[in-house]
N, C-alpha and C positions, 0 to 999 in steps of 0.2 A: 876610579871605581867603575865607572861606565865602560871603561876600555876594560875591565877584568871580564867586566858581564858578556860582552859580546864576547870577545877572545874564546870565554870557556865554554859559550855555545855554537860556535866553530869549530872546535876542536871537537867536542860532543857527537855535531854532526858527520865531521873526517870520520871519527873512532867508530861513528855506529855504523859507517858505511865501508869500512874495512873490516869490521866483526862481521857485517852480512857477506863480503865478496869470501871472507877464511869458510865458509859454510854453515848450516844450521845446528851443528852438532850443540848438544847441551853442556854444561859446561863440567856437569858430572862423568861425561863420556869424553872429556877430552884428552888427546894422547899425551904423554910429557912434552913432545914438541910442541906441541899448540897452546900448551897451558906458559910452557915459558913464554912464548912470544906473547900472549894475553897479560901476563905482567908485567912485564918489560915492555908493552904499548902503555899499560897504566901509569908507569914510571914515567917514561918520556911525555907523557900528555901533560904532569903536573904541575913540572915547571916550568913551561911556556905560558900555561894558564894563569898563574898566581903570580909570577913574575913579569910585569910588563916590561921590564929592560930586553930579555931573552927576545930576540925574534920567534913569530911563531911558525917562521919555515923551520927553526930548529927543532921544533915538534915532529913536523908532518913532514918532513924529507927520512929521517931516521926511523918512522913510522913505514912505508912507503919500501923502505931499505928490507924491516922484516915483513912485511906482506909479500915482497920478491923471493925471500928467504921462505918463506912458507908456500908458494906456489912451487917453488923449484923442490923442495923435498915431500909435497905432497904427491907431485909428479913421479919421484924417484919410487915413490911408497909403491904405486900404481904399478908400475915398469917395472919395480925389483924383489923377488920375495924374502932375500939375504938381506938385500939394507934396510927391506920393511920390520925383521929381525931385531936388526943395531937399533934400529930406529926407534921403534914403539914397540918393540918385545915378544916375546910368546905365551899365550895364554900358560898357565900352571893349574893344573891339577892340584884341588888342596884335599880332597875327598875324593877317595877310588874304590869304587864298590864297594859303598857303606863305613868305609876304615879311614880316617884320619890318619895324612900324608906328615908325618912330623918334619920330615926334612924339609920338604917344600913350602912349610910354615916358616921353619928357621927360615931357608932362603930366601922367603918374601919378608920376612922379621912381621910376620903377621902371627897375631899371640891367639889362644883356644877363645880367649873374651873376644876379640874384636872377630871373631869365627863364626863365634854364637851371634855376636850382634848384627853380620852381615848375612845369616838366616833368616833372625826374626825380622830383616829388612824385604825377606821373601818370603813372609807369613807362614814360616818354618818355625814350629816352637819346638819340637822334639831333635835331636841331632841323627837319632836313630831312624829316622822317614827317611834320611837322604842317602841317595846311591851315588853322587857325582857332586860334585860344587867347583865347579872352575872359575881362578881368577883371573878376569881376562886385562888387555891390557889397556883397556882406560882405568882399569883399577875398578869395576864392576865383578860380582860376584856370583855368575850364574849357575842356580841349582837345579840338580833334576832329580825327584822325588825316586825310592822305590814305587816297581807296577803296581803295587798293593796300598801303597799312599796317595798314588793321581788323582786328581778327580776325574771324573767318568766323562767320557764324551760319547756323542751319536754312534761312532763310529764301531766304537763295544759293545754296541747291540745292533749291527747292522742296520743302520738306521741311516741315510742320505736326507739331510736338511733340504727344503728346499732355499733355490739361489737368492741369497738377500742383496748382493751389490753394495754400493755407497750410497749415504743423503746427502744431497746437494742441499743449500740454502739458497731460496729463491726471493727471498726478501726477509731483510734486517733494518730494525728499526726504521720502516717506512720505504726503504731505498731496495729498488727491484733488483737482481743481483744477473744483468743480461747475459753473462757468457754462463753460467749455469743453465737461466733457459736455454739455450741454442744448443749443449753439453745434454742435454734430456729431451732436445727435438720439440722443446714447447714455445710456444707464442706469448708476448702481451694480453693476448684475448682468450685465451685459454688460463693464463693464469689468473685473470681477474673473473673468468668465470666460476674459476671454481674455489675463488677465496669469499666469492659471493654469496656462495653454498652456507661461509660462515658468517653473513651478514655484515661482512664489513669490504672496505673497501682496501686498497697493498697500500696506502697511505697511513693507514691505519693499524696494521699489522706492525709489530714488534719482532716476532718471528717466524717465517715461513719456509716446511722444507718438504722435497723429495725424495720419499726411500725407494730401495731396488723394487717395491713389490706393487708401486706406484701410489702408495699412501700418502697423504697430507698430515703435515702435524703444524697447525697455528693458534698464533697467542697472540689476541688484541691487544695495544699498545692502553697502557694505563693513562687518563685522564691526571696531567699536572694540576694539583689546586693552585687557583692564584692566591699569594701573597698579598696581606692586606698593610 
């Protein structure tokens, strides 16, 4: 029973560390080739785990096998736009200025119901708003409104924002976050001065950040009751 326990947390750890090197893509966006190899790492994982007869190199060499398999055809992806093609497919057109593509529906064996459903997944409740819906090929289904359904941006009133940049977090639950500081050109002594602004000290902080416009946004760390 002890030899299952460790085993399955080795394997866990191989698998999570091969799912990090295959990329961060989500698993929504993943192409057919990466979705198979994701399964078929699940399948090899199982029975090395649960089976302590199986050696567990016969997990992790087979594993190993397609993470080579997956570097070599992500490479080709990269380098080829024809095997990128074969490979992971060409985006289709299901909506072409405003008019529902029926052939291209057959083609993808994608029905008007599951059409509507992957609108109102983009907060599209009318069919009639949309000038475009392409499905791309992780099987995502990007829509673009008619000019008359968008929502308005700055820019339709000549209007230039000004520059907001990224926030950095500069300290999370107590723990100062040092390459952020250096990433915003600030010190130790600067940020405790001016977390002091909030009466508390970065030990004490739960949340601290920096936005583009040099603003502070902190949240004191709640007080645990002790347990009697």
């Amino acid at each position: 029973m002890l030899i299952t326990f460790f085993r399955s947390i080795i394997l866990y750890i191989f698998v999570l560390i091969i799912m990090r090197l295959m990329g961060k893509r989500e698993i929504g966006q993943l192409q057919p080739f990466e979705l198979a190899i994701s399964i078929m790492i699940a399948d090899l994982v199982t029975m090395p785990m649960t089976d302590v007869g199986i050696p567990i190199s016969n997990g992790i060499i087979p594993i190993l096998g397609l993470l080579l398999m997956h570097l070599i055809i992500s490479i080709i992806n990269i380098k080829s736009i024809k095997a990128r093609e074969i490979i992971c497919g060409k985006p289709r057109i299901l909506i072409y200025r405003g008019k529902i593509d029926e052939e291209a529906l057959k083609k993808e064996r994608f029905t008007i119901n599951e059409l509507q459903e992957r609108l109102r997944g983009n907060n599209i409740v009318n069919i009639g708003d949309v000038e475009y819906a392409i499905l791309e090929t992780s099987g995502q289904v990007t829509v673009i409104q008619k000019p008359d359904k968008r929502n308005t941006i700055p820019a339709d009133f000549n209007i230039m924002p000004d520059y907001e940049g990224i926030s950095y977090d500069l300290i999370i639950d107590g723990k100062i976050m040092k390459e952020n500081l250096i990433k915003t050109g600030k010190d130790y002594n600067w940020l405790e001065k001016e977390i002091g602004k909030f009466k508390m000290k970065p030990n004490e902080v739960l949340l601290a950040t920096l936005d583009g416009k040099g603003q502070i946004f902190c949240q004191k760390k709640e007080k645990r009751k002790k347990k009697y």
